[in-house]
N, CA, C and O atoms as CSV, one atom per row, in Angstrom:
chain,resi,resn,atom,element,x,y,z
A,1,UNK,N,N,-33.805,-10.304,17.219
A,1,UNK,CA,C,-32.575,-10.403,17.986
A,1,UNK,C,C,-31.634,-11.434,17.369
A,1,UNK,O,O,-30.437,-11.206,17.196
A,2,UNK,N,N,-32.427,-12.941,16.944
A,2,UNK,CA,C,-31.631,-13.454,16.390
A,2,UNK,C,C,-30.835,-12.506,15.106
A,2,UNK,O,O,-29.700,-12.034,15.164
A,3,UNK,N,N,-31.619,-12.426,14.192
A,3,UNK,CA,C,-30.970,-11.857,12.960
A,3,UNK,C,C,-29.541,-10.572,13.437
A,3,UNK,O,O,-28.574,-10.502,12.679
A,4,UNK,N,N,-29.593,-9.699,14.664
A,4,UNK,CA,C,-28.322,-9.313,14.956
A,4,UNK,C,C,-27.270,-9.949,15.478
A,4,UNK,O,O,-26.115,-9.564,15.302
A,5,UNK,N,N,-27.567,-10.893,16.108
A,5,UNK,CA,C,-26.672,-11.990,16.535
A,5,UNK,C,C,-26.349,-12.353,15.351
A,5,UNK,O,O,-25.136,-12.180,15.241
A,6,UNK,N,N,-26.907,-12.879,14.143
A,6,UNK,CA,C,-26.387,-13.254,12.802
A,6,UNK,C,C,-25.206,-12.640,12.038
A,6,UNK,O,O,-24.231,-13.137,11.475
A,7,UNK,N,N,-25.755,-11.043,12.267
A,7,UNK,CA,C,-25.197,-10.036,11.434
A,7,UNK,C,C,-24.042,-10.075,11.939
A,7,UNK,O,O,-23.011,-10.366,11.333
A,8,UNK,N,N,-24.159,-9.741,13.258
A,8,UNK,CA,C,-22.905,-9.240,14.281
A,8,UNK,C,C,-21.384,-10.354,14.045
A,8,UNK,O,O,-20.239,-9.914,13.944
A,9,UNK,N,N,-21.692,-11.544,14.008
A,9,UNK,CA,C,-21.280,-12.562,13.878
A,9,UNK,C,C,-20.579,-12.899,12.818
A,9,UNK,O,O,-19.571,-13.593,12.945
A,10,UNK,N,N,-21.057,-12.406,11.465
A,10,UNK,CA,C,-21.087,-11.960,9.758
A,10,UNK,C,C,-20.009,-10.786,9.493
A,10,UNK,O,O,-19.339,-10.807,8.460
A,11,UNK,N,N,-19.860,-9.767,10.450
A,11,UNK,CA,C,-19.138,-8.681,10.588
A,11,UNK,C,C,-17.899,-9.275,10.489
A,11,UNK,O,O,-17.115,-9.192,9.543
A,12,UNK,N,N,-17.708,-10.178,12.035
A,12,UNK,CA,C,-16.745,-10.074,12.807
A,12,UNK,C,C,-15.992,-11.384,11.951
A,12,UNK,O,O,-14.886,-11.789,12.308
A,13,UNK,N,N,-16.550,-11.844,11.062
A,13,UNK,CA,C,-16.216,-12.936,10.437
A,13,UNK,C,C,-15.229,-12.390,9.551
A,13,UNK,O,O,-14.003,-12.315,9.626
A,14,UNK,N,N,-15.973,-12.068,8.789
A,14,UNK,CA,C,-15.390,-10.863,7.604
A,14,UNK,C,C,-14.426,-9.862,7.895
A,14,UNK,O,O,-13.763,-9.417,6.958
A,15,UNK,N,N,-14.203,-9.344,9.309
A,15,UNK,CA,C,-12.610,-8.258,9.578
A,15,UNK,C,C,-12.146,-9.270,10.188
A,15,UNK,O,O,-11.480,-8.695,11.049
A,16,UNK,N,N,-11.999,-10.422,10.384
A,16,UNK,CA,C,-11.128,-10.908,11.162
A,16,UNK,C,C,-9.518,-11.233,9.931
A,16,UNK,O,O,-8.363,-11.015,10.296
A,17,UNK,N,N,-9.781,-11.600,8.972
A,17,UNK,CA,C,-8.638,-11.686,8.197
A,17,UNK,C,C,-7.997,-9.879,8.461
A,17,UNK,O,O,-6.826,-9.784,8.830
A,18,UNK,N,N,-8.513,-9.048,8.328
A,18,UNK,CA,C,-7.778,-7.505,8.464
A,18,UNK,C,C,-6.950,-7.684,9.987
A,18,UNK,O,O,-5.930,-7.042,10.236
A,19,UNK,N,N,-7.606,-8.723,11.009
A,19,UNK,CA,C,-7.056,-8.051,12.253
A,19,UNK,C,C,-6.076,-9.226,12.252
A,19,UNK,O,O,-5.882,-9.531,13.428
A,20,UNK,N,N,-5.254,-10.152,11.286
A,20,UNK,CA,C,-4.440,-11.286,11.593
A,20,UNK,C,C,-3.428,-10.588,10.120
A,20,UNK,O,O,-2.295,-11.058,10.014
A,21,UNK,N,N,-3.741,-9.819,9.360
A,21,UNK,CA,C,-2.920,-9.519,8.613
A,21,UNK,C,C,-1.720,-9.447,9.087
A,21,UNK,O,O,-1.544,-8.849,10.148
A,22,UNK,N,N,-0.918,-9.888,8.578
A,22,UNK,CA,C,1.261,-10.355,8.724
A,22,UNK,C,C,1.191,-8.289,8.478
A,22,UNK,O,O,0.385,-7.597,7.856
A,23,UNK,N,N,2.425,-7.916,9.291
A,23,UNK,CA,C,2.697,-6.759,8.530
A,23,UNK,C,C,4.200,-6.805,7.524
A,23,UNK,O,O,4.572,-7.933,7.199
A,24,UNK,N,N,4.848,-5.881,7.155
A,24,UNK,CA,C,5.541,-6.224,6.273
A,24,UNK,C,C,6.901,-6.102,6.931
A,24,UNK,O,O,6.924,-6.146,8.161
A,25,UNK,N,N,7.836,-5.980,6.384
A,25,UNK,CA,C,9.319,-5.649,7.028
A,25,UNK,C,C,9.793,-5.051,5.752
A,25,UNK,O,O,9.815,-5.396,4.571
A,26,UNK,N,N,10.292,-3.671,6.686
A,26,UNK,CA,C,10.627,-2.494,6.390
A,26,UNK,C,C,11.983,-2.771,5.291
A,26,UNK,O,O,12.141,-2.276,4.175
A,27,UNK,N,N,12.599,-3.434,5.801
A,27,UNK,CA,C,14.617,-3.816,5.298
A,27,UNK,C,C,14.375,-4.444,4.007
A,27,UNK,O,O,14.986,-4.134,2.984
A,28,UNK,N,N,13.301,-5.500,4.093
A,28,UNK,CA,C,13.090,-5.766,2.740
A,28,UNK,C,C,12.496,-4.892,1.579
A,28,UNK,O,O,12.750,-5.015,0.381
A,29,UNK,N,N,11.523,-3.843,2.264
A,29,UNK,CA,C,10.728,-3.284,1.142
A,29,UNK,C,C,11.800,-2.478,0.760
A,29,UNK,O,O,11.958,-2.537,-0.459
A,30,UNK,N,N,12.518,-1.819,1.266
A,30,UNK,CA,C,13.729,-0.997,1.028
A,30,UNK,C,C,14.469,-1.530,-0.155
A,30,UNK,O,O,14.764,-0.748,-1.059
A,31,UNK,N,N,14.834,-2.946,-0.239
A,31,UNK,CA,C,15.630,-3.804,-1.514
A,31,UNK,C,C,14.656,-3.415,-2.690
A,31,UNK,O,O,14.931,-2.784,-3.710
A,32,UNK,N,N,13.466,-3.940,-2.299
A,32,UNK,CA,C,12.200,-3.934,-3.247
A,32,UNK,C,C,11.941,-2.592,-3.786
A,32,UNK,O,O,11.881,-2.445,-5.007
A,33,UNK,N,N,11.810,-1.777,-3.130
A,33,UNK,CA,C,11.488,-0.685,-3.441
A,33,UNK,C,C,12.348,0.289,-4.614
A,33,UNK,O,O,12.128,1.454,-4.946
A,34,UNK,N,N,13.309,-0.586,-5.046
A,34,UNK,CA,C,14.551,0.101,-6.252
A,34,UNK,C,C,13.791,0.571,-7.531
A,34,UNK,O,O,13.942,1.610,-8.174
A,35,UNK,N,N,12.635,-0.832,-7.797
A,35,UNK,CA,C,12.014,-0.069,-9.398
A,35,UNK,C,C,10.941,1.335,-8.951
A,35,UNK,O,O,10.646,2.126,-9.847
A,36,UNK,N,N,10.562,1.492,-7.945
A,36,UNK,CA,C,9.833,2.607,-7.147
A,36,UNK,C,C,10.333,3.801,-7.779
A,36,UNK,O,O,9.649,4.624,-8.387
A,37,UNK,N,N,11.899,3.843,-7.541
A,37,UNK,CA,C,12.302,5.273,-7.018
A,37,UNK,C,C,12.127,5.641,-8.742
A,37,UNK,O,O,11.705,6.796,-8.798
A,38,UNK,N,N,12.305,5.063,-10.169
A,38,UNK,CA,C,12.474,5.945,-11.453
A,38,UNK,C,C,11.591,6.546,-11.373
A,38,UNK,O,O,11.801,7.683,-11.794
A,39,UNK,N,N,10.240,6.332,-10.895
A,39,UNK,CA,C,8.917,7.833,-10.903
A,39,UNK,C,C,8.494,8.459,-9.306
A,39,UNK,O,O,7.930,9.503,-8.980
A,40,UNK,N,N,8.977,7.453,-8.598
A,40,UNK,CA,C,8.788,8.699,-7.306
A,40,UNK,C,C,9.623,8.954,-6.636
A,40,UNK,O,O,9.392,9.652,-5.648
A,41,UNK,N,N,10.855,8.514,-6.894
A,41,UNK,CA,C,12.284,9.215,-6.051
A,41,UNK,C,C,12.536,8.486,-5.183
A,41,UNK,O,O,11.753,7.587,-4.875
A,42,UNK,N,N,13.877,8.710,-4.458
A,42,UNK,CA,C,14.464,7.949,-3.523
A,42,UNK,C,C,13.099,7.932,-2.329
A,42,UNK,O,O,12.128,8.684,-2.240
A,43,UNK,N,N,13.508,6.751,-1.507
A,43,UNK,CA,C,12.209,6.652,-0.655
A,43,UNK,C,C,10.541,6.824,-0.819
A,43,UNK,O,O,9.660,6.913,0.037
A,44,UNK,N,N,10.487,6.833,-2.426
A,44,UNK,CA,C,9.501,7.536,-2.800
A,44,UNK,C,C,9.007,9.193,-2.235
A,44,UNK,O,O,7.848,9.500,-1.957
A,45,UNK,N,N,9.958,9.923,-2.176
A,45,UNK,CA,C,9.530,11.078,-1.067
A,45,UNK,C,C,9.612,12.456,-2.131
A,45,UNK,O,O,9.267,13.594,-1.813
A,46,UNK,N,N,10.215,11.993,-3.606
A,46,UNK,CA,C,10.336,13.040,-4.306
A,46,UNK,C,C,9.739,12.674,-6.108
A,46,UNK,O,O,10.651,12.246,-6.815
A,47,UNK,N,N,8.743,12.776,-6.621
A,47,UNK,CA,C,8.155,12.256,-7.686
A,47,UNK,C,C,9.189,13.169,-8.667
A,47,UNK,O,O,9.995,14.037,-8.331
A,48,UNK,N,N,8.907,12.720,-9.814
A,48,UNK,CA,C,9.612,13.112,-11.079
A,48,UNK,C,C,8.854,13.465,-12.001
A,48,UNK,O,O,9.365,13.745,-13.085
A,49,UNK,N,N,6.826,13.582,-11.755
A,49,UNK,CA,C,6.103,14.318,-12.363
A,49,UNK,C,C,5.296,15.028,-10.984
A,49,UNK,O,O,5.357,14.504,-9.871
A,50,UNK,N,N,4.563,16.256,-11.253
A,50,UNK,CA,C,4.048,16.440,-10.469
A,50,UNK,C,C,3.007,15.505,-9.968
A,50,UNK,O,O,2.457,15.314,-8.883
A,51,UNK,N,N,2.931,14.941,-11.287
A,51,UNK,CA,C,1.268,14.226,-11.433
A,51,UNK,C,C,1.343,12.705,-10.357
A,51,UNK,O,O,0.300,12.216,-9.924
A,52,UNK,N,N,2.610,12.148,-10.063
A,52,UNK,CA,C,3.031,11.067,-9.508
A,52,UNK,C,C,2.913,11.119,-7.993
A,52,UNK,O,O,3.448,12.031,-7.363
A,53,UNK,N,N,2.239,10.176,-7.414
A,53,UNK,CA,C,1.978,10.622,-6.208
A,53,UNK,C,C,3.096,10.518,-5.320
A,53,UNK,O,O,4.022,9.806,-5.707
A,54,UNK,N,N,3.264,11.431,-3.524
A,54,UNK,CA,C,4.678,10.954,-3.148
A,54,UNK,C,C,3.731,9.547,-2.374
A,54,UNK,O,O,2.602,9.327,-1.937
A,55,UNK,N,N,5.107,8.812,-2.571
A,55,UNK,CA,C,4.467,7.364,-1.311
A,55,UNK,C,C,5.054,7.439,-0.282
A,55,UNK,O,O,4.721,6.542,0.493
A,56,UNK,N,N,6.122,8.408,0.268
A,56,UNK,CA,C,6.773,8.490,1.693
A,56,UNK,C,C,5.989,8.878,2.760
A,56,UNK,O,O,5.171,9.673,2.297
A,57,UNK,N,N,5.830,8.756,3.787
A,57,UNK,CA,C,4.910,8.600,4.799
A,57,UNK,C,C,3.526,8.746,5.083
A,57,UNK,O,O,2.785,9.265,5.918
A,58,UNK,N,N,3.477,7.938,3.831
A,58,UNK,CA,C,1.326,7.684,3.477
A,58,UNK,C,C,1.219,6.199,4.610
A,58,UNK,O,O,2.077,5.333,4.781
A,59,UNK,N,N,0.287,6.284,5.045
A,59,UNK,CA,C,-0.311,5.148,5.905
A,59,UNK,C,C,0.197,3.340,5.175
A,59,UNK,O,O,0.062,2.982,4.005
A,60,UNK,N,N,0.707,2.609,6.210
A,60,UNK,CA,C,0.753,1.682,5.566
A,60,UNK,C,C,-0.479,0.785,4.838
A,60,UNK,O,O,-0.299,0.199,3.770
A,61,UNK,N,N,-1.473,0.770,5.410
A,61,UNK,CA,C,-2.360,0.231,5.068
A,61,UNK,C,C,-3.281,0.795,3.900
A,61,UNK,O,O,-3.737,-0.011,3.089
A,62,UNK,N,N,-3.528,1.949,3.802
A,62,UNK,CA,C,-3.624,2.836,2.333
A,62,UNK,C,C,-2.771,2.416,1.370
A,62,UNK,O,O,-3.408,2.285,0.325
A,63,UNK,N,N,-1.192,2.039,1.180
A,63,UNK,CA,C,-0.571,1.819,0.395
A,63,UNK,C,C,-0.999,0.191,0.150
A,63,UNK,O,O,-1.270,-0.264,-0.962
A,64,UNK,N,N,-1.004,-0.554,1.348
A,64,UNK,CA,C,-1.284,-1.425,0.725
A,64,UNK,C,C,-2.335,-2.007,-0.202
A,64,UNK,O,O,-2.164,-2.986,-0.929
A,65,UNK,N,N,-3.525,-1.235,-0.082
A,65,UNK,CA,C,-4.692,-1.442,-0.277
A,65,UNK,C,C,-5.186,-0.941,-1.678
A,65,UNK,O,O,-6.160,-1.299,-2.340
A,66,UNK,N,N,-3.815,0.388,-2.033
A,66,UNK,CA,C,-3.865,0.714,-3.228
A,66,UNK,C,C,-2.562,-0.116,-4.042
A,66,UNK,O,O,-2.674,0.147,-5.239
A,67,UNK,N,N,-1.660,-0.803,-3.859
A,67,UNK,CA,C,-1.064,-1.928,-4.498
A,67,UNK,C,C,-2.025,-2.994,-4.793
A,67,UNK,O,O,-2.211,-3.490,-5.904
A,68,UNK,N,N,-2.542,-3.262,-3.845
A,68,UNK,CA,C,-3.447,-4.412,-4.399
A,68,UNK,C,C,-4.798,-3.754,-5.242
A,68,UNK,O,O,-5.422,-4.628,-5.845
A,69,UNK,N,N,-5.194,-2.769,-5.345
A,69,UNK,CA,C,-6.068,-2.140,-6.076
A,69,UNK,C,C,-5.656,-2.427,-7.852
A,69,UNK,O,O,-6.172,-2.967,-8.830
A,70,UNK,N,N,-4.150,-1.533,-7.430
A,70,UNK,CA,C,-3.618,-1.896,-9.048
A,70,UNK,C,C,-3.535,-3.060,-9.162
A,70,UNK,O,O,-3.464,-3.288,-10.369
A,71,UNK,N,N,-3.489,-4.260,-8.424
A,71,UNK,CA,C,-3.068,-5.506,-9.096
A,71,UNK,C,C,-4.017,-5.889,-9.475
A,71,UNK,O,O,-3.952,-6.415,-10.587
A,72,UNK,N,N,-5.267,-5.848,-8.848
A,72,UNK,CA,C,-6.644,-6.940,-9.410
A,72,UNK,C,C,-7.260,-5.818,-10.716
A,72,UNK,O,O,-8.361,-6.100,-11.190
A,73,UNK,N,N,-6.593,-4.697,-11.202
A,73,UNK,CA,C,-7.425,-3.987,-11.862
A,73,UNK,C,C,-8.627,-2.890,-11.611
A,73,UNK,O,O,-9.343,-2.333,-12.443
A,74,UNK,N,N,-8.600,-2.775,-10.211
A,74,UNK,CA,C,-9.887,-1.662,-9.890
A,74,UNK,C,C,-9.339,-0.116,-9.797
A,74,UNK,O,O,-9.933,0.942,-10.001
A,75,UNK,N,N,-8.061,-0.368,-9.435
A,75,UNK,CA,C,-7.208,1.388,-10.177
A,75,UNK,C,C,-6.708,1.021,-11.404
A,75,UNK,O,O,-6.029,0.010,-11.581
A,76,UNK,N,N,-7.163,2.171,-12.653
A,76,UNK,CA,C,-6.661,1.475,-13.741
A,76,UNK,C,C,-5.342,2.557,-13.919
A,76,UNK,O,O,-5.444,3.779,-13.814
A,77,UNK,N,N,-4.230,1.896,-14.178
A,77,UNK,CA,C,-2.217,2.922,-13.981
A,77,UNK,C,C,-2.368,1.519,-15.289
A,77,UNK,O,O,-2.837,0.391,-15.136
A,78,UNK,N,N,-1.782,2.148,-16.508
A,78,UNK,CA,C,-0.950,0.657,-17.714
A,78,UNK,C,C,0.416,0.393,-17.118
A,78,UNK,O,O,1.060,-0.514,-17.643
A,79,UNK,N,N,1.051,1.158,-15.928
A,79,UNK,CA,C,2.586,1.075,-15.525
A,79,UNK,C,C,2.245,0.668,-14.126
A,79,UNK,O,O,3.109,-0.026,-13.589
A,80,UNK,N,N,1.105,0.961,-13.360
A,80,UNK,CA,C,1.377,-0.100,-12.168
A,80,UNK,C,C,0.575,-1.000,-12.277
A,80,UNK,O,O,0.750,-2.048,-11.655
A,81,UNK,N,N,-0.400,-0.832,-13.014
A,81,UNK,CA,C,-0.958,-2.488,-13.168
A,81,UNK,C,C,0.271,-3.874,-13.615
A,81,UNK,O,O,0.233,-5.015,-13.154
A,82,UNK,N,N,0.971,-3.501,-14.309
A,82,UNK,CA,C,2.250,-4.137,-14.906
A,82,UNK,C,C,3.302,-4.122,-13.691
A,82,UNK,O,O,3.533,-5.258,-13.278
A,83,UNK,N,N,3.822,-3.350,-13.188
A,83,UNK,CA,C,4.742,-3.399,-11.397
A,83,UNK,C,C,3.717,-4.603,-10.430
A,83,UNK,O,O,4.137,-5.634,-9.905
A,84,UNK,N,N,2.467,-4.141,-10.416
A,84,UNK,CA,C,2.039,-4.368,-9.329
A,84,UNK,C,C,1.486,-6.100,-9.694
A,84,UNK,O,O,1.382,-6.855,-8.727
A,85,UNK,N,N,1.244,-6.494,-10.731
A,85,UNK,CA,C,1.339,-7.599,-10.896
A,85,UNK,C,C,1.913,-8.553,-10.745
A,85,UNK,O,O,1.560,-9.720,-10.576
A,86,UNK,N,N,2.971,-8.004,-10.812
A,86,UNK,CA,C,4.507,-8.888,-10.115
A,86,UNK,C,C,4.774,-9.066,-8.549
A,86,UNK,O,O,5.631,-9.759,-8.001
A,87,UNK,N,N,4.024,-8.437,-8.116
A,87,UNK,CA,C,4.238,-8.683,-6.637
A,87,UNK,C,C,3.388,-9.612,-5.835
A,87,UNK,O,O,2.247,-9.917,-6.183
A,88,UNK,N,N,3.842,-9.956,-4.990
A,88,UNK,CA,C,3.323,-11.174,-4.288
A,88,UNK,C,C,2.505,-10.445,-2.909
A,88,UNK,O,O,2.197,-9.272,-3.123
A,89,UNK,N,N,2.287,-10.746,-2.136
A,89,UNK,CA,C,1.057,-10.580,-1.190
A,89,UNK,C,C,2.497,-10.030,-0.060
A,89,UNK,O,O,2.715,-8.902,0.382
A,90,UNK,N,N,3.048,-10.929,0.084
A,90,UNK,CA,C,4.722,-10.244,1.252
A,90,UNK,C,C,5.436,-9.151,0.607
A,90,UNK,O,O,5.921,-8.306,1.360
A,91,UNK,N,N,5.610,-8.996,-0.811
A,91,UNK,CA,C,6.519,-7.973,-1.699
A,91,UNK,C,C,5.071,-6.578,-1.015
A,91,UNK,O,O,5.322,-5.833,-0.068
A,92,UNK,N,N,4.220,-6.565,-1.486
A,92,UNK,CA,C,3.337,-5.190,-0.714
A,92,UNK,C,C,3.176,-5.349,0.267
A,92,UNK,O,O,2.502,-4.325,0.150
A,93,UNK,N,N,3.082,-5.628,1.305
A,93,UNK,CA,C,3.453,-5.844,2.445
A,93,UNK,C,C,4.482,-4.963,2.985
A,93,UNK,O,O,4.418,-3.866,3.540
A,94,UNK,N,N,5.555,-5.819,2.639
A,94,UNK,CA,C,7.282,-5.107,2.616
A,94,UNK,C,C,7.239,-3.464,1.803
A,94,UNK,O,O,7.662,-2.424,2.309
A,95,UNK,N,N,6.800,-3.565,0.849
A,95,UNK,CA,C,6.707,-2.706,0.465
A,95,UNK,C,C,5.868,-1.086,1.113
A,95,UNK,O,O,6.483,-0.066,1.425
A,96,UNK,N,N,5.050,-1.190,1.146
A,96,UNK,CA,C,3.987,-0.434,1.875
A,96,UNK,C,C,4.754,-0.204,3.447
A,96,UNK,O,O,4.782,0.988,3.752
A,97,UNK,N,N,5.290,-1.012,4.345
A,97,UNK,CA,C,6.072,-0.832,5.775
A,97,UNK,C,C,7.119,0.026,5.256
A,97,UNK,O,O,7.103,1.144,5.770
A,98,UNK,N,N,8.016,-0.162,4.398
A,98,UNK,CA,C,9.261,0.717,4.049
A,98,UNK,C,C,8.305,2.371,3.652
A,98,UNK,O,O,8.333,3.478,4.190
A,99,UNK,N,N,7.666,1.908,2.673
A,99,UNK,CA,C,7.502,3.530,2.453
A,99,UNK,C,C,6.784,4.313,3.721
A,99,UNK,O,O,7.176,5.432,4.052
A,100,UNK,N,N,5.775,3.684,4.360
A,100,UNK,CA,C,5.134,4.350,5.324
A,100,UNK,C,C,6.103,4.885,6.613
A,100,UNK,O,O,5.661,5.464,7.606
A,101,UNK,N,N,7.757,4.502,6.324
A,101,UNK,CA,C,8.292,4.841,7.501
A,101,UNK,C,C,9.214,6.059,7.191
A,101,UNK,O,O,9.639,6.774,8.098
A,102,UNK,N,N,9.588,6.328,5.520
A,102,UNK,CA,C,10.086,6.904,5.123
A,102,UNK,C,C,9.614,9.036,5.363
A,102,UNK,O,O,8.491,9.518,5.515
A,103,UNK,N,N,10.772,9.672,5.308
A,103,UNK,CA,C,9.939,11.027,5.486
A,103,UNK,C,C,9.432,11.978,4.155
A,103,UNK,O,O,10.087,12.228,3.142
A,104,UNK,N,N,8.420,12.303,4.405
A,104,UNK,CA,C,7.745,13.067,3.131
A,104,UNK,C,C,8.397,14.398,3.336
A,104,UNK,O,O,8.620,14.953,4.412
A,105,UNK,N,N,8.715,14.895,1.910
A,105,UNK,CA,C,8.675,15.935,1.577
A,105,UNK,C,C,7.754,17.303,1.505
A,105,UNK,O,O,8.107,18.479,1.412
A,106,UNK,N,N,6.461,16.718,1.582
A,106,UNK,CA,C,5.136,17.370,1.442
A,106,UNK,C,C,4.893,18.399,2.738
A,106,UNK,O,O,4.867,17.978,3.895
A,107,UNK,N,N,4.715,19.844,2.374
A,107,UNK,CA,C,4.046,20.396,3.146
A,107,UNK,C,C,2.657,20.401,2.925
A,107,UNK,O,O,2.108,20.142,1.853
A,108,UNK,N,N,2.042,20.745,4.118
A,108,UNK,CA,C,-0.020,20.772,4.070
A,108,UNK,C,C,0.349,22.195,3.849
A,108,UNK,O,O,1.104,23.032,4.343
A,109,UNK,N,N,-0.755,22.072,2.622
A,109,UNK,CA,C,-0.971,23.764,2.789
A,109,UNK,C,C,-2.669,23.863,2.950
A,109,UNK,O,O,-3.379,23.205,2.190
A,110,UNK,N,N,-3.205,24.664,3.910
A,110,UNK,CA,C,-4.588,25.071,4.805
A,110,UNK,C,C,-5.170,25.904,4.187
A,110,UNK,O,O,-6.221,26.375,4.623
């Protein structure tokens, strides 16, 4: 019993930075978001390869999680590892709120 009391404790330790995370503001990522649009389009909602993903109304927290992916190196992009390096912990933030509010172009196809 002790040792779940341990664990449990260990959990809640560890998501508590996820549940105090700042979120971003939208107005800024919008400024920020200018070197965005040369490969995925205004709002990010329209790519300029197929191969480019859209970033307009993907989850904020997915985006963020894949900005910071490219920054520490565990998605390997030679063009967003280089973007995403430059950004600060508030720039994805901001960033990731603007695009997640933006509208996708994307239909589901079933």
């Amino acid at each position: 019993m002790k040792l779940i009391n341990t664990l449990s404790l260990a959990v809640l330790i560890a998501a508590l930075p996820l549940a105090v995370t700042a979120k971003g503001n939208a107005e800024a990522g919008k400024t920020k978001a200018v070197t965005c649009t040369a490969c995925h389009g205004e709002g990010g909602a329209k790519p300029i390869l197929p191969e480019y993903p859209v970033l307009a109304g993907q989850h904020e927290d997915y985006l963020v999680a894949v900005l910071n992916q490219y920054k520490s190196g565990k998605r390997q992009n030679a063009i967003m590892k280089g973007l995403a390096a430059a950004l600060s912990p508030q720039d994805i933030r901001d960033l990731a709120a603007y695009l997640s509010k933006e509208k996708s172009n994307l239909r589901m196809k079933y």
